[in-house]
C-alpha atoms as a printed R data frame, in Angstrom:
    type eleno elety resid chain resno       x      y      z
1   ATOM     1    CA   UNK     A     1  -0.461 24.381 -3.330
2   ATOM     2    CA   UNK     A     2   1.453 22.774 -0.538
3   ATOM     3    CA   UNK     A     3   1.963 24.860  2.971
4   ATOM     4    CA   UNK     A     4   3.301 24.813  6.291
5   ATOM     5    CA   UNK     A     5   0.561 26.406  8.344
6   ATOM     6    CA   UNK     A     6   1.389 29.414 10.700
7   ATOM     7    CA   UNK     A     7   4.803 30.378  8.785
8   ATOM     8    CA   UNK     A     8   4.021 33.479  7.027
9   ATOM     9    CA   UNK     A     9   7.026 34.232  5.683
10  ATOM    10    CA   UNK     A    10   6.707 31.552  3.128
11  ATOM    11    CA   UNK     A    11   3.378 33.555  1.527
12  ATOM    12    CA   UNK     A    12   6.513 35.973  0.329
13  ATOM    13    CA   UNK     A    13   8.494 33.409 -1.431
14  ATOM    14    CA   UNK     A    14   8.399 32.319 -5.523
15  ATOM    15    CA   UNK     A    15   6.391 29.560 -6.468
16  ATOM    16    CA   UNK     A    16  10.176 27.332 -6.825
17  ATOM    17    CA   UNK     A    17  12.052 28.018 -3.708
18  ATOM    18    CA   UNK     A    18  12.647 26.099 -0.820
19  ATOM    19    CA   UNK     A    19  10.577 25.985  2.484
20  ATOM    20    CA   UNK     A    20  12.835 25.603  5.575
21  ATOM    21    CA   UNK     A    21  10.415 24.740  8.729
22  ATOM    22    CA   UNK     A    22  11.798 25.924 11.965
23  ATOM    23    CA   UNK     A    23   9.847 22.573 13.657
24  ATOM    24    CA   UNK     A    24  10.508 23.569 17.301
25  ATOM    25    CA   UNK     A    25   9.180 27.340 16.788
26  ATOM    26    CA   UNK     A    26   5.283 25.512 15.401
27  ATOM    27    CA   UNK     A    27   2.342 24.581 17.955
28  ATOM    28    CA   UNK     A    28   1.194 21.518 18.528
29  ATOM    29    CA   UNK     A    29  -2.345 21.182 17.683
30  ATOM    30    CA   UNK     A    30  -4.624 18.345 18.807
31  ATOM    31    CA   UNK     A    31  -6.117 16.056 16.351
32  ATOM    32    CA   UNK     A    32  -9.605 14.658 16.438
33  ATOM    33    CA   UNK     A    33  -7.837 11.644 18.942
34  ATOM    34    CA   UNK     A    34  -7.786 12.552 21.965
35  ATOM    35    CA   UNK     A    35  -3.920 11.863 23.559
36  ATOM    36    CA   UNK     A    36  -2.275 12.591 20.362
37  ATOM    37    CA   UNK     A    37  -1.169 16.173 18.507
38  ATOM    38    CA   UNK     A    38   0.161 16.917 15.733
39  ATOM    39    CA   UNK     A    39   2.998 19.608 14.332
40  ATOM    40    CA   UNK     A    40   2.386 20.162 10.282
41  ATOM    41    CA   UNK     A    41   5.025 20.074  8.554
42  ATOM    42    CA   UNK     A    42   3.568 20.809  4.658
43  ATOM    43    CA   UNK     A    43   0.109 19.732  3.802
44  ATOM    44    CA   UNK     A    44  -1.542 20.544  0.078
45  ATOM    45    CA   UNK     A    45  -5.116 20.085  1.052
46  ATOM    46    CA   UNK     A    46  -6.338 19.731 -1.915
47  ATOM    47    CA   UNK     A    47  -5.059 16.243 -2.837
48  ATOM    48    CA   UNK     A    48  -4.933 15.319  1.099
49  ATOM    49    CA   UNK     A    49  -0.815 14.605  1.024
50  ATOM    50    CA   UNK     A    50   0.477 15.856  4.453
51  ATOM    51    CA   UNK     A    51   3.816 15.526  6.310
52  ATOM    52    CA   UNK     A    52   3.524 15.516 10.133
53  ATOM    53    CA   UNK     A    53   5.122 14.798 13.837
54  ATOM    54    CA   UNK     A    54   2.798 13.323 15.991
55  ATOM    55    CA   UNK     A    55   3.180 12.928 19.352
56  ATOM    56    CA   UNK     A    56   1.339 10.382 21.630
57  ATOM    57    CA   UNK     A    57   0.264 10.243 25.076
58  ATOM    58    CA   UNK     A    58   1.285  6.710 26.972
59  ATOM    59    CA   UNK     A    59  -1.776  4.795 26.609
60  ATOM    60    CA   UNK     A    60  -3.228  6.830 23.366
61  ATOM    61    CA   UNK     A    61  -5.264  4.548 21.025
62  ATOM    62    CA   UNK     A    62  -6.183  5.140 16.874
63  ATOM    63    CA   UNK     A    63  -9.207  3.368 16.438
64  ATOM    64    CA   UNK     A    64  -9.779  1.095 13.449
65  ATOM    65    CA   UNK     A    65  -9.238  3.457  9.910
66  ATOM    66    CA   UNK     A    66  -8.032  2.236  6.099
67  ATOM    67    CA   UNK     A    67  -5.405  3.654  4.375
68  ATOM    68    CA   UNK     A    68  -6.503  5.231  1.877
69  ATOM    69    CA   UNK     A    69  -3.184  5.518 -0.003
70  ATOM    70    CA   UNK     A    70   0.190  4.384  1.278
71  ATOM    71    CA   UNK     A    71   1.251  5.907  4.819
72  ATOM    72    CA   UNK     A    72   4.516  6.220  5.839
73  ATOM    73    CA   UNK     A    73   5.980  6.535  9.969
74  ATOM    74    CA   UNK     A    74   9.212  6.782 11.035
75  ATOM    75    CA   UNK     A    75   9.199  6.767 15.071
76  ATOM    76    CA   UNK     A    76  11.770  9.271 16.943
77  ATOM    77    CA   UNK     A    77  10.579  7.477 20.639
78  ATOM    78    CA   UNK     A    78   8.567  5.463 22.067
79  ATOM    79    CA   UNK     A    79   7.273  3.208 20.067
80  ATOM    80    CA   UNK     A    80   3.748  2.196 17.618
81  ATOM    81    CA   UNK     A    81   2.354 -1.385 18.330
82  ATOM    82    CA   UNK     A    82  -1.367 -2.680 16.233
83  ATOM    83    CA   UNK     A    83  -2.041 -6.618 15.459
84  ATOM    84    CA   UNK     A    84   0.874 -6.967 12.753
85  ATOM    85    CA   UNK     A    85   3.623 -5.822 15.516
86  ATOM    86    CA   UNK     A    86   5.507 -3.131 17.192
87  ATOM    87    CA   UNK     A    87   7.446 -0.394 15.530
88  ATOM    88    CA   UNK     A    88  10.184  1.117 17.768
89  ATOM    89    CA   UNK     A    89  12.508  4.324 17.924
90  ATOM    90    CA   UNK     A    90  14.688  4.086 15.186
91  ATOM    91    CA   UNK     A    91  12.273  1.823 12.783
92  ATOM    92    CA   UNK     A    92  10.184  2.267 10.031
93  ATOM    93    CA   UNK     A    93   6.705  0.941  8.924
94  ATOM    94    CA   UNK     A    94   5.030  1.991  5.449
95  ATOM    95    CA   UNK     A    95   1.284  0.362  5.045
96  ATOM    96    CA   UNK     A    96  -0.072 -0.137  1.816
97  ATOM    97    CA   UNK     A    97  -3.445  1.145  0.393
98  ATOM    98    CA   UNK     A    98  -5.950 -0.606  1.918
99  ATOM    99    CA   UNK     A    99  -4.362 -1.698  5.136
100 ATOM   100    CA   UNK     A   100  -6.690 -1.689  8.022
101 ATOM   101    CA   UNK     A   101  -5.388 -1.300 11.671
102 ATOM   102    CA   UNK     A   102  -5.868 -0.117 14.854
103 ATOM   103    CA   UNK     A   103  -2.807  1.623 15.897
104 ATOM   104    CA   UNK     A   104  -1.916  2.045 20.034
105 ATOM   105    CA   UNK     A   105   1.099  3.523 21.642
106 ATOM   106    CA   UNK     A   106   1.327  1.844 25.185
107 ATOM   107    CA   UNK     A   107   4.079  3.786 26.288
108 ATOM   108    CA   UNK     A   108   4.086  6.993 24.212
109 ATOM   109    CA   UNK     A   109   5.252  8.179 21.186
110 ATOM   110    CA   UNK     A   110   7.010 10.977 18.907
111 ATOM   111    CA   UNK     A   111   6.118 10.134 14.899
112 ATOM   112    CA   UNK     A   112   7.137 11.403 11.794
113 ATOM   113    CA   UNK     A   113   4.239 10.452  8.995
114 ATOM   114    CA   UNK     A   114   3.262 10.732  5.438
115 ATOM   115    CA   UNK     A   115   0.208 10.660  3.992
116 ATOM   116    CA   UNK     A   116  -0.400 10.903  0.072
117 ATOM   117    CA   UNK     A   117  -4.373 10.519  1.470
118 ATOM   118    CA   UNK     A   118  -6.294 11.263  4.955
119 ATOM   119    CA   UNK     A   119  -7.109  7.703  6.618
120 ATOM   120    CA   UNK     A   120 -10.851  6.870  6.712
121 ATOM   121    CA   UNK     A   121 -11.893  5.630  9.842
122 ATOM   122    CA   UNK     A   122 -13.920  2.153 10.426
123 ATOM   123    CA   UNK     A   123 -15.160  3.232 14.059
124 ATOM   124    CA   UNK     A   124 -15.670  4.767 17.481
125 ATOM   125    CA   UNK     A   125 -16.529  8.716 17.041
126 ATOM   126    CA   UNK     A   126 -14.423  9.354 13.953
127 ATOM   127    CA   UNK     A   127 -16.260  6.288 11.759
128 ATOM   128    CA   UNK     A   128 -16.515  7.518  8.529
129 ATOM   129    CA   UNK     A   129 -14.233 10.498  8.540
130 ATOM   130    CA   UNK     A   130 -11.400 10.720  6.461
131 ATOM   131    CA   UNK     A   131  -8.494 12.335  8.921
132 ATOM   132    CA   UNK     A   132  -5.568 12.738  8.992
């Protein structure tokens, strides 16, 4: 079943109703990168789909990882830049299954993702994890 961690009041709702997130009011936790956090938004762990903020330190690098299944980011600031381009504030990139990149944020950033799968990673410390 799909959640937004640390918001307890949804445990009391029916299976059918809506989940409002109060975004500002959740932690940011770090993710296995060092340089870049992340707020959950909803996650289902079971299948892996997860919808995220993530926020980026100026010089933060995502080493090389596969998409398992189709990601999508929409960037709020700053901007994303890997081999194929730069995507700045206001754009959108979706990479299809398979796509391999590593992903670098020169000057910061501030994400919104969505992942139907965790990415596996290719190398550094996180080769062959599957992570968000």
């Amino acid at each position: 079943m799909a959640t937004t961690p640390n918001m307890p009041e949804h445990d009391k709702l029916d299976t059918l109703q809506s989940r409002f997130v109060q975004v500002d009011k959740l932690a940011w936790k770090p993710t296995p990168t060092p340089g870049i956090d992340m707020k959950i938004l909803m996650e289902e762990p079971e299948s892996g789909l997860l919808t995220a903020l993530f926020r980026w330190e100026p010089g933060t690098e995502l080493p090389l990882h596969e998409h398992v299944e189709v990601e999508q980011t929409y960037v709020l600031e700053g901007s994303i830049v890997d081999d194929e381009g730069e995507v700045l504030a206001g754009d959108y990139v979706w990479r299809p299954k398979g796509n391999r990149h590593i992903a670098r944020a020169p000057r910061g950033a501030l994400v919104l993702s969505f992942f139907l799968k965790p990415n596996r990673f290719l190398s550094g410390e996180l080769a062959g994890q599957e992570l968000k």
